[in-house]
C-alpha positions in Angstrom: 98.0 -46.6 -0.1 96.2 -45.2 2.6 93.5 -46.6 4.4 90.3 -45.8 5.6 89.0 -47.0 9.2 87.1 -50.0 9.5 83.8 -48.3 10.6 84.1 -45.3 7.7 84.3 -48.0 5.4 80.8 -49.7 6.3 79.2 -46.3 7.1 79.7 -45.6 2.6 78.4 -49.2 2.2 75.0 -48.6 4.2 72.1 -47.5 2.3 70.9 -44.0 1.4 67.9 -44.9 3.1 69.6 -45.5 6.9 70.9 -42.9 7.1 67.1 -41.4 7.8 66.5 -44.3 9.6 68.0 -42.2 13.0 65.9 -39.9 12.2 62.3 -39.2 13.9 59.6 -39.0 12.4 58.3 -35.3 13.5 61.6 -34.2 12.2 61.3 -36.0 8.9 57.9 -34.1 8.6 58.9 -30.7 9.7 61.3 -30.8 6.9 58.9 -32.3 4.2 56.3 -29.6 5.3 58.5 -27.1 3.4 57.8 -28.8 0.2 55.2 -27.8 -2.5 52.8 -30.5 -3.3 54.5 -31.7 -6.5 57.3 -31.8 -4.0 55.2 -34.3 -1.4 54.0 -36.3 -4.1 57.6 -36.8 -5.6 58.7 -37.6 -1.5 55.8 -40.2 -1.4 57.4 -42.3 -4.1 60.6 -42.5 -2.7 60.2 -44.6 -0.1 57.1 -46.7 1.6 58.5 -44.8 4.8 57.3 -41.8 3.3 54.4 -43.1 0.8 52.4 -45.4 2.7 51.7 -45.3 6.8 53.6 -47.0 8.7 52.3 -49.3 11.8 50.2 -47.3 13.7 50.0 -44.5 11.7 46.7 -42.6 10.4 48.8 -41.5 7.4 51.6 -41.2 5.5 54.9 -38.9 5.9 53.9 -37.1 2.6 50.4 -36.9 3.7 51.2 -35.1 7.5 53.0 -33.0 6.3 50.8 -31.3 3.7 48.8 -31.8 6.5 50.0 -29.8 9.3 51.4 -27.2 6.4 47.5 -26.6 5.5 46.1 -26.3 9.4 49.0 -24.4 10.0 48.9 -21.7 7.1 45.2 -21.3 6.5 42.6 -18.8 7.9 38.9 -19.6 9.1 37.6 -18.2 5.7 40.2 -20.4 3.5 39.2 -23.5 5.5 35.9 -22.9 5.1 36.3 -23.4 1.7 37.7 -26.4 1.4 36.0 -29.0 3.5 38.1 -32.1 2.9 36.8 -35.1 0.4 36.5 -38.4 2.0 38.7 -39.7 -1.0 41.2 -36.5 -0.8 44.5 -36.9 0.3 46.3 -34.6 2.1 48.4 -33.9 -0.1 45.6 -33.2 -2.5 43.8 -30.6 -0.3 47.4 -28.9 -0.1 46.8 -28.8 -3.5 43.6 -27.2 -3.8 44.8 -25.0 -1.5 47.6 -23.2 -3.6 45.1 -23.4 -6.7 42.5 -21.5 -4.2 44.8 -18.4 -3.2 46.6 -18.0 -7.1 44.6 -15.4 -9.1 42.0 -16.3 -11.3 42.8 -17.2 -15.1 40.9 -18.5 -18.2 42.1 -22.3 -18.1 39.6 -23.5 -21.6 38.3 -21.7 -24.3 36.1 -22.9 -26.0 34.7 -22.2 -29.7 35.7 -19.8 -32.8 35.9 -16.3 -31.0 38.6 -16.8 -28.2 42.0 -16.3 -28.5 44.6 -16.8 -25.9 45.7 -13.8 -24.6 49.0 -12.5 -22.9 47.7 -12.1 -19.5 45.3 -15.7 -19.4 42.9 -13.3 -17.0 41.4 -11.5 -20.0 39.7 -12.8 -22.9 39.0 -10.9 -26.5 36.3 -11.5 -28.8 37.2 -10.8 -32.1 35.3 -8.4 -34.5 36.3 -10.5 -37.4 36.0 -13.9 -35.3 32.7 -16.2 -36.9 29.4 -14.5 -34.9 28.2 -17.2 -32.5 28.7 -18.1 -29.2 32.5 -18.9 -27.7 32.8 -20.1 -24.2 36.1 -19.2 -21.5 36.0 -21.5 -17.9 38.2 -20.9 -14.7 39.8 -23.7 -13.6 39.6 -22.5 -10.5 36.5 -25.3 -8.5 34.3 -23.8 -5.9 33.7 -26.5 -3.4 32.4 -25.0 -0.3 32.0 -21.4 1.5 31.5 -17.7 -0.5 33.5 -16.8 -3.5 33.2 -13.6 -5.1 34.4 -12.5 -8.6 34.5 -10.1 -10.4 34.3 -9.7 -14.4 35.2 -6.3 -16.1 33.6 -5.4 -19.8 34.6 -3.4 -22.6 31.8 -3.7 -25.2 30.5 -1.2 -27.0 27.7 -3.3 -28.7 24.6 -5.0 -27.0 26.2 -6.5 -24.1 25.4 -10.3 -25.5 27.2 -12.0 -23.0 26.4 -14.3 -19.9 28.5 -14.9 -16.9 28.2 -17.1 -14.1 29.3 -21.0 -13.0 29.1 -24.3 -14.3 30.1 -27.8 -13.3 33.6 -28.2 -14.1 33.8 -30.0 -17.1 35.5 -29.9 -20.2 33.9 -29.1 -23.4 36.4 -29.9 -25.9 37.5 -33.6 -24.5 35.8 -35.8 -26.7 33.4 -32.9 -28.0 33.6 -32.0 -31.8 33.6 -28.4 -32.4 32.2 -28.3 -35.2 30.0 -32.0 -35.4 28.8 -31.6 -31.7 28.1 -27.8 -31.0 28.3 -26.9 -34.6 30.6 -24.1 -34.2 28.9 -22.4 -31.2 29.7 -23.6 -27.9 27.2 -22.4 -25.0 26.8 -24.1 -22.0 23.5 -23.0 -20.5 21.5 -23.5 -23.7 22.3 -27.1 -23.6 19.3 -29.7 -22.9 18.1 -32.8 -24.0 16.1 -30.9 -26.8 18.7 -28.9 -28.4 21.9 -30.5 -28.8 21.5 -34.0 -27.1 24.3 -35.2 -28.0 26.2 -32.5 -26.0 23.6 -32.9 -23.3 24.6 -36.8 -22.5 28.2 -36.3 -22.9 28.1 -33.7 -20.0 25.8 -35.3 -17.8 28.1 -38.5 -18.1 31.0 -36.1 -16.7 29.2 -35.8 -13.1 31.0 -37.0 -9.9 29.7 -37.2 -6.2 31.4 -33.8 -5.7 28.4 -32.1 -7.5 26.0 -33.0 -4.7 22.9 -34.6 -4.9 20.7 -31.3 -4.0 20.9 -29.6 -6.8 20.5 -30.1 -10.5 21.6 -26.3 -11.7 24.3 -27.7 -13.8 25.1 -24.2 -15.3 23.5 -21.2 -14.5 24.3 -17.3 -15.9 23.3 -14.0 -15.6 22.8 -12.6 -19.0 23.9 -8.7 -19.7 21.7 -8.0 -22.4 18.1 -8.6 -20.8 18.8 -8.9 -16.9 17.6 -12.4 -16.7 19.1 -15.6 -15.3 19.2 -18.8 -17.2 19.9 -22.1 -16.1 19.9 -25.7 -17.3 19.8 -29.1 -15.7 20.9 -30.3 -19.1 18.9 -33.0 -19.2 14.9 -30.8 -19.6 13.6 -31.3 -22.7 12.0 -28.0 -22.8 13.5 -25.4 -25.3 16.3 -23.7 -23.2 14.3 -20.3 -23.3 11.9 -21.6 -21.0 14.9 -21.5 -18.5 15.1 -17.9 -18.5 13.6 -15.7 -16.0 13.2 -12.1 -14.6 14.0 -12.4 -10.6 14.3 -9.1 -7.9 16.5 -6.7 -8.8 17.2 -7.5 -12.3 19.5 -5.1 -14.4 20.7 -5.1 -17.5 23.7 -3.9 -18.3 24.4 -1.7 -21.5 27.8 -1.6 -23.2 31.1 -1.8 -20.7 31.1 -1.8 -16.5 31.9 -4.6 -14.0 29.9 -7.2 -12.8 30.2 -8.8 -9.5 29.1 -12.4 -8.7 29.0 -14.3 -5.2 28.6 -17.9 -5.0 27.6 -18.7 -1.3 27.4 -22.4 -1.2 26.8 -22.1 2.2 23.0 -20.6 1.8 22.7 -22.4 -2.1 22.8 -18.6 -3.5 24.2 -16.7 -6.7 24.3 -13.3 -6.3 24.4 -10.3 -8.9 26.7 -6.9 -8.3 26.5 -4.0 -11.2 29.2 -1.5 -10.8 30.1 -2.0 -6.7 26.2 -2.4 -5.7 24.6 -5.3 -5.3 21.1 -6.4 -7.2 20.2 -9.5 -4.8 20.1 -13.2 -4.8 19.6 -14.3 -8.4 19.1 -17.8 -7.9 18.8 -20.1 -4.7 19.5 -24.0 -4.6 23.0 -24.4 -5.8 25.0 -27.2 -4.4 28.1 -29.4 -5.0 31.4 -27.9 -7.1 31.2 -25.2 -9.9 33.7 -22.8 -12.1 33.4 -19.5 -13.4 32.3 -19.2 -17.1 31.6 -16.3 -19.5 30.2 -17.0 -23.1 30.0 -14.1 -25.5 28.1 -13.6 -29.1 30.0 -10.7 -30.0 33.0 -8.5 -30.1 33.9 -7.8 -26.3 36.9 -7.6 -23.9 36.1 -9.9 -20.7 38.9 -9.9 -17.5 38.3 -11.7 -14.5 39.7 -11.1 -10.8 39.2 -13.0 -7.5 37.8 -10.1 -5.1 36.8 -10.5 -1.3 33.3 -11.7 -0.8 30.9 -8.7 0.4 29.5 -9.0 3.6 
């Protein structure tokens, strides 16, 4: 029988582990850095060498990786973006970086009159769906910096639709459809007045990430009369009270494209109808929000990331 060499032999018996062990560590990061971030998170658990710092380290294997990968890949406009959390890992902000540069998509509908569609950009409300309000959110959270969007509208009726950004929370977790929002499910007419209920369950969904300088907890620009509406939803006051004309208000009849830029830099939500902008809607936003668009009836909705206007 033949035999292998003594130091062959205890080379199979060593652990997978040693063999990295020769390794350095800005190697063992150069290669992790050409993971995804389901890949680094997979890497963290294999090993505390690459979970958890080591000695004198500030963090983790996993964690410089995604973090050199992120200062390495991103541009000024990107990083201004996505200040990082105290809380967030590294690995995390990697994260919300892929999720930032993918294109935008309907991640919830909510309510009777949305139906998936084939391409998850566009939404349809049916002719024959029950005639009340149905709700469609971006997953997509604005954290920091100037996002614009843009949604495009086939309707040939009165244009009873609102777009514009909300907190991101869900409004189907632990919300009845049809007990809670009795069958119509519209976030900025939601208050402590009119559907209370609603109202507490999602105030009890805020974080620290929504900032403390701002209580516009949903705020839209409505097609049919030009006005904005907003909610804290917590005022008792009948949500048309929350409505207002502001400077340069349009509305806009039947289909055409309208443009919206978040700058949470200045605190401002700004209107575009067709390619030319109608001015700074609201001021005083802070903290995270999504995209939203409710609509009352029949209509064809599609939204697309677009570069912010100068």
């Amino acid at each position: 029988m033949m035999t292998l060499p003594r130091d062959n032999k205890r080379a199979r018996l060593l652990p997978p582990s040693a063999a990295l062990d020769v390794l350095g560590n800005d190697l063992l990061v150069r290669c992790a850095s050409y993971l995804d971030p389901d890949g680094l998170v997979h890497l963290g658990r294999t090993s505390a060498r690459f979970g958890i710092p080591q000695a004198v380290q500030q963090r983790s294997l996993a964690n410089e990786a995604a973090r050199q990968r992120f200062w390495e890949s991103t541009t000024k406009e990107e990083r201004s973006r996505l200040p990082k959390y105290k809380e967030e890992s590294d690995v995390g902000l990697l994260r919300a970086l892929e999720q930032l540069r993918q294109p935008l998509r309907f991640d919830e509908l909510a309510g009777y009159g949305f139906r998936p569609q084939e391409n998850p950009a566009s939404v349809i409300k049916f002719k024959e769906a029950y005639e009340g309000w149905s709700t469609a959110v971006s997953g997509h959270v604005m954290r920091a910096g100037r996002h614009f969007v843009e949604f495009t509208i086939n309707d040939q009726q009165s244009s009873y639709i609102h777009l514009g950004v909300v907190r991101p929370v869900s409004f189907t977790d632990g919300i009845d459809l049809q007990a809670d929002w009795e069958g119509e499910v519209h976030p900025v007419c939601v208050s402590s007045d009119w559907k209370p209920a609603i109202a507490e369950k999602l105030r009890s969904q805020k974080t620290a990430r929504w900032g403390e300088d701002s209580n516009v907890h949903c705020c839209a620009y409505h097609c049919h009369d030009g006005q904005c509406y907003l909610t804290d939803w917590n005022t008792e006051d009948d949500y048309s009270d929350d409505c207002f004309d502001w400077q340069g208000s349009e509305v806009l009849e039947g289909s055409g494209t309208i443009g919206l830029l978040l700058d949470l830099d200045e605190g401002t939500l700004s209107v575009f109808k067709d390619g030319r902008c109608l001015g700074a809607m609201k001021e005083g936003l802070d903290g995270e929000y999504c995209w939203f668009v409710a609509a009352g009836l029949f209509c064809k909705i599609s939204i697309s990331r677009g570069r912010a206007p100068n």
